[in-house]
C-alpha positions as CSV (number, residue, x, y, z in Angstrom):
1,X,-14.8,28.7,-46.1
2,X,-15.8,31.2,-43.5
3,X,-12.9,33.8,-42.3
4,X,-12.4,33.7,-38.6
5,X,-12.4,37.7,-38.7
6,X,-15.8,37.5,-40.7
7,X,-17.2,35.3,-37.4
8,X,-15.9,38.0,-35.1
9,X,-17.5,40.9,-37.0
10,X,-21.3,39.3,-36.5
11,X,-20.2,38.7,-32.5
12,X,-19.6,41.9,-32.5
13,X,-22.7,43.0,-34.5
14,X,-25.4,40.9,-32.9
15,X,-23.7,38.8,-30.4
16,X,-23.9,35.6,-32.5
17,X,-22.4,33.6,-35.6
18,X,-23.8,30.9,-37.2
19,X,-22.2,28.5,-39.7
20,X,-23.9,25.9,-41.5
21,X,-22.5,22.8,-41.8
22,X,-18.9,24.1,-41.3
23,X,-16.6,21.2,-42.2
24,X,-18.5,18.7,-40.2
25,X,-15.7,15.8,-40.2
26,X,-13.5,17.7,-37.7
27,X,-13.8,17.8,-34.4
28,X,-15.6,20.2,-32.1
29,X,-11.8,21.4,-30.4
30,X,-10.6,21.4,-33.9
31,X,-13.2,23.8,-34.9
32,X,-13.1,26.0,-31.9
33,X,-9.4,26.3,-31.9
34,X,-9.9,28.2,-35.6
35,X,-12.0,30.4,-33.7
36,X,-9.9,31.4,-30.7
37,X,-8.2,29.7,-27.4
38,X,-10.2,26.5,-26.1
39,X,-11.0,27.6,-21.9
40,X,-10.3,24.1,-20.0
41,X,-13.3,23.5,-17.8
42,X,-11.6,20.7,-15.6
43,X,-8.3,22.2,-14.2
44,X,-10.5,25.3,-12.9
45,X,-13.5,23.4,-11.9
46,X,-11.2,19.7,-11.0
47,X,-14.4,18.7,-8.5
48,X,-17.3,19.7,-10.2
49,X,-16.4,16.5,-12.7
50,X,-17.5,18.9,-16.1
51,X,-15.4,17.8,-19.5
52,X,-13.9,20.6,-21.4
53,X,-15.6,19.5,-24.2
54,X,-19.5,19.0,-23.0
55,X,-22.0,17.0,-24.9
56,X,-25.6,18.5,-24.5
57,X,-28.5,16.3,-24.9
58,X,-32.3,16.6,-24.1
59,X,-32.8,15.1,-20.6
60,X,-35.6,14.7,-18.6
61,X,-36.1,16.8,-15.3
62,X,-34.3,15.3,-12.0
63,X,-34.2,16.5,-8.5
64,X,-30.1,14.7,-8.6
65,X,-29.3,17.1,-11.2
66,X,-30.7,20.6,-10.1
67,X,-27.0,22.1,-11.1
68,X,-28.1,21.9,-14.6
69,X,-30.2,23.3,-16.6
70,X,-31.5,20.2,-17.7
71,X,-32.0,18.5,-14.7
72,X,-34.0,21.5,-13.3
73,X,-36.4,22.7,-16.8
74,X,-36.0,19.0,-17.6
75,X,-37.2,19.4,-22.1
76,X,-39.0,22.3,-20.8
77,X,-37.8,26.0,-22.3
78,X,-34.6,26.9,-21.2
79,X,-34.8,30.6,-20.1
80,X,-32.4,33.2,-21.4
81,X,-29.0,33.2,-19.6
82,X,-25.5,33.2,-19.8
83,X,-23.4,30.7,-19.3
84,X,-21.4,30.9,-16.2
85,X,-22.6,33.9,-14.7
86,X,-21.9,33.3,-11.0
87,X,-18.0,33.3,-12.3
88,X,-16.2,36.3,-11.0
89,X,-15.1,36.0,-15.0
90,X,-17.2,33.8,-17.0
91,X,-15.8,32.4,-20.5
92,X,-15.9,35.1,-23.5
93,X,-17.5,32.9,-26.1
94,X,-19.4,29.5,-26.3
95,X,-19.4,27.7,-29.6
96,X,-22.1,24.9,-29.7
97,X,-21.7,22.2,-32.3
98,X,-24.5,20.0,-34.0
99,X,-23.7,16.1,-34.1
100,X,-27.3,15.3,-34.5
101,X,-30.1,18.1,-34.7
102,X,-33.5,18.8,-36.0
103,X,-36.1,21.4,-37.0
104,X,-38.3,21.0,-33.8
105,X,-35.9,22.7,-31.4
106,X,-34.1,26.0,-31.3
107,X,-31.9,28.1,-29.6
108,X,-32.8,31.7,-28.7
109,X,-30.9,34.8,-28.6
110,X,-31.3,37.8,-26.9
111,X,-28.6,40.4,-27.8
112,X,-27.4,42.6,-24.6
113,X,-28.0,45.6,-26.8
114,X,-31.7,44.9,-27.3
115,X,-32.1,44.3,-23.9
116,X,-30.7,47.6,-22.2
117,X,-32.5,48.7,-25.4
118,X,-36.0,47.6,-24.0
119,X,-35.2,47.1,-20.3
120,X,-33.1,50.3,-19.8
121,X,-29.3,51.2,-19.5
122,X,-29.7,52.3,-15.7
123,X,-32.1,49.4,-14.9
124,X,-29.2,46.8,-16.0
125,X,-26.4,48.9,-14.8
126,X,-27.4,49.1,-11.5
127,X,-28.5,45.7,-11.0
128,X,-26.9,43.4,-8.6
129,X,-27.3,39.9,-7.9
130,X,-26.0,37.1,-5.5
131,X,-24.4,33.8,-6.7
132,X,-26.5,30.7,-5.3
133,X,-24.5,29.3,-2.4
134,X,-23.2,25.9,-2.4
135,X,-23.4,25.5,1.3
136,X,-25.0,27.7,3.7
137,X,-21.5,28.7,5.4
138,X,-20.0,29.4,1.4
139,X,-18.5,33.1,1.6
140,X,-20.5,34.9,-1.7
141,X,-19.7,38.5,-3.1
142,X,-22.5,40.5,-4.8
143,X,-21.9,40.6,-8.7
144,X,-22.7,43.2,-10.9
145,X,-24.8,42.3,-14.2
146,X,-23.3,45.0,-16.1
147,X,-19.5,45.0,-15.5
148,X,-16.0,46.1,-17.5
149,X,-13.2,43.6,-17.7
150,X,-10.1,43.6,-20.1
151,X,-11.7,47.4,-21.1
152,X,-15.0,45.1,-22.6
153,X,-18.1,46.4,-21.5
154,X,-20.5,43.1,-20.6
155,X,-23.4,41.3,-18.5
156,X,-24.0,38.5,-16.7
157,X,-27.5,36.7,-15.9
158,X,-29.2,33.5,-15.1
159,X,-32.2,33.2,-13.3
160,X,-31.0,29.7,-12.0
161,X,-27.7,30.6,-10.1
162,X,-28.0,34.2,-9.6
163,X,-30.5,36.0,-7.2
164,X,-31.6,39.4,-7.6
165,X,-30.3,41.2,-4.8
166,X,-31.7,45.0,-6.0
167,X,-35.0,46.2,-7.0
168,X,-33.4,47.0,-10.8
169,X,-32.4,43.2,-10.6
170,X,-35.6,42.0,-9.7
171,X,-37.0,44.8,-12.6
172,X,-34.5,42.7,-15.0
173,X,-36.0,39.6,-13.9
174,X,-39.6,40.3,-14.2
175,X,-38.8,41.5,-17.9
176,X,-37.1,38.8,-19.1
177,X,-39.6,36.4,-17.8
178,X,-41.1,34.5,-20.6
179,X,-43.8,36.3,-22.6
180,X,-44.9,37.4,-26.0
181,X,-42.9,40.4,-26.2
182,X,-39.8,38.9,-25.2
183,X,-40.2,36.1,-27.8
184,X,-40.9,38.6,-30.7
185,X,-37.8,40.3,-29.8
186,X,-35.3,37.2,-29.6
187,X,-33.4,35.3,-32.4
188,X,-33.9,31.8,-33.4
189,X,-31.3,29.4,-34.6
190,X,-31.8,25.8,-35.4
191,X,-29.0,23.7,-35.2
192,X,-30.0,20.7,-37.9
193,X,-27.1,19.4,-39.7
194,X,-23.9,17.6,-38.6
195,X,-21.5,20.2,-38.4
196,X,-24.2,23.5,-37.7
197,X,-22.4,25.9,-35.7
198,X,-23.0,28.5,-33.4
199,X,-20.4,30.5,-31.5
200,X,-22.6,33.1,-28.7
201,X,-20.4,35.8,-27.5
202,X,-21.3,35.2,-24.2
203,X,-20.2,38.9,-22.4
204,X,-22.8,40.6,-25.0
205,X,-25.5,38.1,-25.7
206,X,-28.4,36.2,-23.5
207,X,-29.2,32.8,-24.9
208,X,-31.8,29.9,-24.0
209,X,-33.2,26.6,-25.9
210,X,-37.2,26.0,-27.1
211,X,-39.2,23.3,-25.8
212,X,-38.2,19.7,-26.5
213,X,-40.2,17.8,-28.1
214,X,-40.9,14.3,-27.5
215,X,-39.7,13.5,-31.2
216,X,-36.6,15.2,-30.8
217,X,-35.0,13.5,-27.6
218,X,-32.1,12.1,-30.3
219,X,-30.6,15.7,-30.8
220,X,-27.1,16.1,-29.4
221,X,-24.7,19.0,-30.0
222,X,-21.4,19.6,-27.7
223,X,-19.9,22.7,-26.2
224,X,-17.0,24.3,-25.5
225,X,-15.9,27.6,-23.7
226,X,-13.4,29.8,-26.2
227,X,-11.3,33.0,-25.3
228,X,-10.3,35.2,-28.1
229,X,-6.7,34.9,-26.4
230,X,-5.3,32.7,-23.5
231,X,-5.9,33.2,-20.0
């Protein structure tokens, strides 16, 4: 049985955790309540109609669902984000957990260390970007993609609901545009078996999804948002 402290000490090593098949009769709350505080979705978001508890399955692109990253790159590749991001203070740590998977598809991984690494620490601590508004009369405040909260150093992107507002944001997003180099330099983790799971510290790592195949539109895996301690 995997320690809890054991999954914190890869977080903070590479931004990740992956457990195989861990205990794959309980549920996914059960699991991420061994793993920290469970973040409820619907109380802080009570329109936006999003479960605490999401379940993630392949779906074909759909102008009625350009909010999600499904409904905008359809079971095209997902590009490196983080979840959240236009939150003043997005969720610590996602955990995502397989109830049907396969070989085909994977998710990537892109630790924030590698990318100041290869990008540059000024580049990504100067860059600002602007949420997407709502409505065009929605009040919006710049956000930082490098910020400090609780004393955690972290970033922030997503190329769907932020807009780079600087030129070292628009630097960040040219970089991080698919291509070779980028792919050589992310981590790949295939979620196969019931029970597969993978908890993405979500301040210190960029993550994404591979191409869908046509053969794999059966794979489902759920989500949940998990503080280390309550809010």
């Amino acid at each position: 049985m995997i320690a809890r402290e054991q999954i914190f000490e890869e977080l903070e090593e590479r931004g990740y955790s992956f457990i195989q098949e861990w205990e794959p009769e309980l549920t996914t709350d059960h699991v991420a309540q061994k793993i920290g505080h469970i973040v409820d979705i619907e109380p802080l978001l009570p329109s936006a109609g999003i479960p605490t508890i999401q379940t993630l399955q392949p779906r074909e692109q759909s102008a009625e669902l350009t909010n999600q990253y499904s409904g905008h790159f359809g079971l095209g590749e997902f590009p490196l984000h983080t979840d959240l991001a236009h939150w003043y203070r997005s969720p610590r740590y996602l955990l995502l957990r397989c109830l049907q998977g396969c070989e085909e598809v994977s998710t990537t991984i892109l630790s924030a260390k590698d990318l100041e690494s290869e990008v540059g620490l000024s580049t990504v601590a100067r860059a600002v970007c602007l949420p997407r508004r709502k409505s065009k009369t929605q009040t919006i405040c710049p956000l930082p993609v490098k910020f400090v909260e609780r004393g955690i150093t972290g970033v922030r992107w997503d190329p769907l609901f932020l807009e780079p507002l600087n030129a070292p944001a628009k630097d960040l997003a040219n970089w991080l545009r698919p291509n070779l180099f980028l792919k050589q330099r992310t981590g790949k983790v295939q979620l196969v078996h019931a029970g597969d799971t993978l908890v993405v510290d979500n301040w210190r790592a960029l993550h994404g999804r591979s191409r869908v195949p046509e053969s794999a539109l059966f794979r489902k895996l759920e989500r949940v948002y998990i503080d280390r301690e309550g809010r």
